[in-house]
C-alpha atoms as a printed R data frame, in Angstrom:
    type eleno elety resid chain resno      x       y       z
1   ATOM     1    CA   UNK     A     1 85.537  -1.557  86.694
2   ATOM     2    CA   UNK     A     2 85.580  -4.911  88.049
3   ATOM     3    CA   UNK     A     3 88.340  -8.119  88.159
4   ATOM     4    CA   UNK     A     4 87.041 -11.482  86.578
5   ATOM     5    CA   UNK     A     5 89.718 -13.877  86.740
6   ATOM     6    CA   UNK     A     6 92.421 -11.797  86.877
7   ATOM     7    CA   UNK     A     7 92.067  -9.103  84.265
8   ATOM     8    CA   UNK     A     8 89.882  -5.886  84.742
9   ATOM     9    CA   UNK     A     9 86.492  -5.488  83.696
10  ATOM    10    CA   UNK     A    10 85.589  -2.003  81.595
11  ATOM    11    CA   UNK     A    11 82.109  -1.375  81.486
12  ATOM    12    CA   UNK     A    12 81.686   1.019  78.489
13  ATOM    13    CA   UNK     A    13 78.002   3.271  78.148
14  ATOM    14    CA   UNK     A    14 77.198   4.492  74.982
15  ATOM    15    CA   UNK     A    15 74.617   7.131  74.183
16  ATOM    16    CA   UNK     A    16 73.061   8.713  70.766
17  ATOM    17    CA   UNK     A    17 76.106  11.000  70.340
18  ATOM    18    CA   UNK     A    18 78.294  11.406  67.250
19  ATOM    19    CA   UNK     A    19 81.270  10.292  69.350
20  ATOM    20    CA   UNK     A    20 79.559   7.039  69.793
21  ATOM    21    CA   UNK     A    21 80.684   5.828  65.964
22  ATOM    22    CA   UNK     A    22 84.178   6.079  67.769
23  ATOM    23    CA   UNK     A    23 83.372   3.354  70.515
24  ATOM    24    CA   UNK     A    24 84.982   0.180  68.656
25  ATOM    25    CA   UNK     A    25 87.900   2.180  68.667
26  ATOM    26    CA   UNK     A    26 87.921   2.523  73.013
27  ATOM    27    CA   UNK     A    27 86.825  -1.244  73.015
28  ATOM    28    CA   UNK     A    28 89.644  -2.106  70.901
29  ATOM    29    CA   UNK     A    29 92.107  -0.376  72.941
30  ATOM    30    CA   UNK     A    30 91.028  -1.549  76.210
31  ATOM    31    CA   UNK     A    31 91.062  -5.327  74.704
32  ATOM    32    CA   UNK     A    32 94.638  -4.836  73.851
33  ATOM    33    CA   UNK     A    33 95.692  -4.045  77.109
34  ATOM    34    CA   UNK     A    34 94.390  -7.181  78.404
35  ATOM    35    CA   UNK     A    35 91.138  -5.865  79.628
36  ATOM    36    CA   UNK     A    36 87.814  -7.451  79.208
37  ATOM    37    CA   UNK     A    37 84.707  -5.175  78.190
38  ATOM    38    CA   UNK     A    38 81.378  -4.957  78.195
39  ATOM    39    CA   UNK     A    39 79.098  -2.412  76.360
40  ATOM    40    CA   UNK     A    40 75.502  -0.897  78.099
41  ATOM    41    CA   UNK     A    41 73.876   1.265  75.338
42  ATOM    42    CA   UNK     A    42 70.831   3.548  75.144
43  ATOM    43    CA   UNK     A    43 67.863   2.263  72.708
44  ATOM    44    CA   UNK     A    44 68.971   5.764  70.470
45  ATOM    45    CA   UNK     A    45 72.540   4.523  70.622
46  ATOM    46    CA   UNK     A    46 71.468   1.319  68.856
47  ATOM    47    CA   UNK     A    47 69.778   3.055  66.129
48  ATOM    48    CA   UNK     A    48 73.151   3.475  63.926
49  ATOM    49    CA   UNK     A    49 75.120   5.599  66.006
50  ATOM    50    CA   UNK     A    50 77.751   2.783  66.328
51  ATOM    51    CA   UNK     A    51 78.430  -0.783  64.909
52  ATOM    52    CA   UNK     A    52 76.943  -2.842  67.473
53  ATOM    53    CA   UNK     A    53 77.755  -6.523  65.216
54  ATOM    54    CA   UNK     A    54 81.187  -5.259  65.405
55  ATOM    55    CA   UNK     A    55 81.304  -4.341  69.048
56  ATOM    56    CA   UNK     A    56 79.868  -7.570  69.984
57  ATOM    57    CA   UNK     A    57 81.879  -9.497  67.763
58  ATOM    58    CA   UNK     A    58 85.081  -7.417  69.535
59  ATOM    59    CA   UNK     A    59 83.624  -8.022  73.181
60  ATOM    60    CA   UNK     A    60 82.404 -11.474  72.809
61  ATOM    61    CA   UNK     A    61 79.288 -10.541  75.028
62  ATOM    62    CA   UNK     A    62 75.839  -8.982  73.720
63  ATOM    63    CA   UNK     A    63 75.655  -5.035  73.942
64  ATOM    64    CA   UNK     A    64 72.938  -4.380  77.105
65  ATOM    65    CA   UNK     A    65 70.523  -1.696  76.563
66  ATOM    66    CA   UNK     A    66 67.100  -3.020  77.715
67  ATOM    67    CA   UNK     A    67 66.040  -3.241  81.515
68  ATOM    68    CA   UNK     A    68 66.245  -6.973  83.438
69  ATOM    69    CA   UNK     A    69 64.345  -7.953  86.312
70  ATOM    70    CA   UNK     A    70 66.786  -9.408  89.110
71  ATOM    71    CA   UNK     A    71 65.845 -12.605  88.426
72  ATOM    72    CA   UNK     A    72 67.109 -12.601  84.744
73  ATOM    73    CA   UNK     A    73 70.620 -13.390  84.216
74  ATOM    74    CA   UNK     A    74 73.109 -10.107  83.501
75  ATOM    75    CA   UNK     A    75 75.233 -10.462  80.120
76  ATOM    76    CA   UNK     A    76 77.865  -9.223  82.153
77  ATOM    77    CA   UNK     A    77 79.650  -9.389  85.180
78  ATOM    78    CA   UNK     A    78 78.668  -7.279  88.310
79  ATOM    79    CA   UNK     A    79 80.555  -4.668  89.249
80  ATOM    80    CA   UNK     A    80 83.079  -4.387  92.042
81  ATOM    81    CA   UNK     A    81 84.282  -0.688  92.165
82  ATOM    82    CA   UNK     A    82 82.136   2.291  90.654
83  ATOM    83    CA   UNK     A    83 83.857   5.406  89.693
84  ATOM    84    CA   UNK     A    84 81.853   8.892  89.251
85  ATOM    85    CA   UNK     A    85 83.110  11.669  88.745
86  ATOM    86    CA   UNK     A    86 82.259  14.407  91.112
87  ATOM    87    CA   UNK     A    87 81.241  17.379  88.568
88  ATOM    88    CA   UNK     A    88 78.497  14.529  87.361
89  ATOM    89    CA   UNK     A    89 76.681  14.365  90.923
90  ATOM    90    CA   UNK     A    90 73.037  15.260  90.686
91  ATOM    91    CA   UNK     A    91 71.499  18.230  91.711
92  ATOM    92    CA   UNK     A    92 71.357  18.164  95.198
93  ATOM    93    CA   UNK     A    93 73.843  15.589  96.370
94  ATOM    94    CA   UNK     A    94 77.047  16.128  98.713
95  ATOM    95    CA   UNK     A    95 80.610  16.235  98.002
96  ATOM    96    CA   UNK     A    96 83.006  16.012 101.158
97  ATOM    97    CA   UNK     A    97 80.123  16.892 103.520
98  ATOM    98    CA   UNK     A    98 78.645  20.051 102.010
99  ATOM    99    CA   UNK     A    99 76.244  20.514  99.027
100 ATOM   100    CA   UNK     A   100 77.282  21.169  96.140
101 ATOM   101    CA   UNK     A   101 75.759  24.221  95.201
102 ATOM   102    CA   UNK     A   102 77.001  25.991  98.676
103 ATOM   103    CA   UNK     A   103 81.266  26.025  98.642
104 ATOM   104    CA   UNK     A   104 82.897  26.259 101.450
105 ATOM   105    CA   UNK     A   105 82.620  30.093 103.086
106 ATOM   106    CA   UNK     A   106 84.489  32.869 101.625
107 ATOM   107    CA   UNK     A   107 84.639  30.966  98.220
108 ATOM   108    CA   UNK     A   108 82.209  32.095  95.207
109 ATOM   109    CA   UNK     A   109 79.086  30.812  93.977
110 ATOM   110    CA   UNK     A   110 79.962  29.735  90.308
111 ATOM   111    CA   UNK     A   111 77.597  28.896  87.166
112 ATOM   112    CA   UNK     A   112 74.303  28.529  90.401
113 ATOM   113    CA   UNK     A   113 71.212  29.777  89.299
């Protein structure tokens, strides 16, 4: 999420999933509460798994999906805050100082391999 102008910035990511026919509906919502959006998409999301003339037409701005080089222009704004979640961290990396596969002592070992 990002501000531009005064209104927040959603940056939607679509993959090849059958939730994906569902994304005009988030894009819609977020547009009615005054947010701008902008849609990054997998190649396999662009093969019918959603509208993408309708998304665009919603959004105003051309769905990304391909790679840039930094000295192309982005279609969309860059961001100012990044969110992740923390059960999405990659194997290996730390959460509040410890790894993430090691909890803090006395505490189980759940779902490790």
């Amino acid at each position: 999420m990002t501000e531009q102008a005064g209104k927040p910035f959603l940056y939607v990511v679509v993959c090849a999933a059958g939730i994906a026919a569902d994304v005009d509906k988030l894009v819609g919502a977020a547009l009615e509460r005054d947010w701008e959006v902008g849609v990054i998409a997998t190649p396999a999301a662009l093969n019918g798994f959603f509208d993408t003339t309708a998304v665009e037409t919603l959004t105003g701005r051309p769905i990304r999906s391909a790679w840039r080089t930094p000295a192309d222009p982005s279609p969309l704004p860059a961001a100012g805050r990044r969110r992740r979640r923390p059960g999405h961290l990659q194997h290996g990396q730390q959460v509040g100082g410890r790894h993430r596969r090691h909890p803090r002592p006395g505490h189980p070992v759940r779902g490790g391999r």
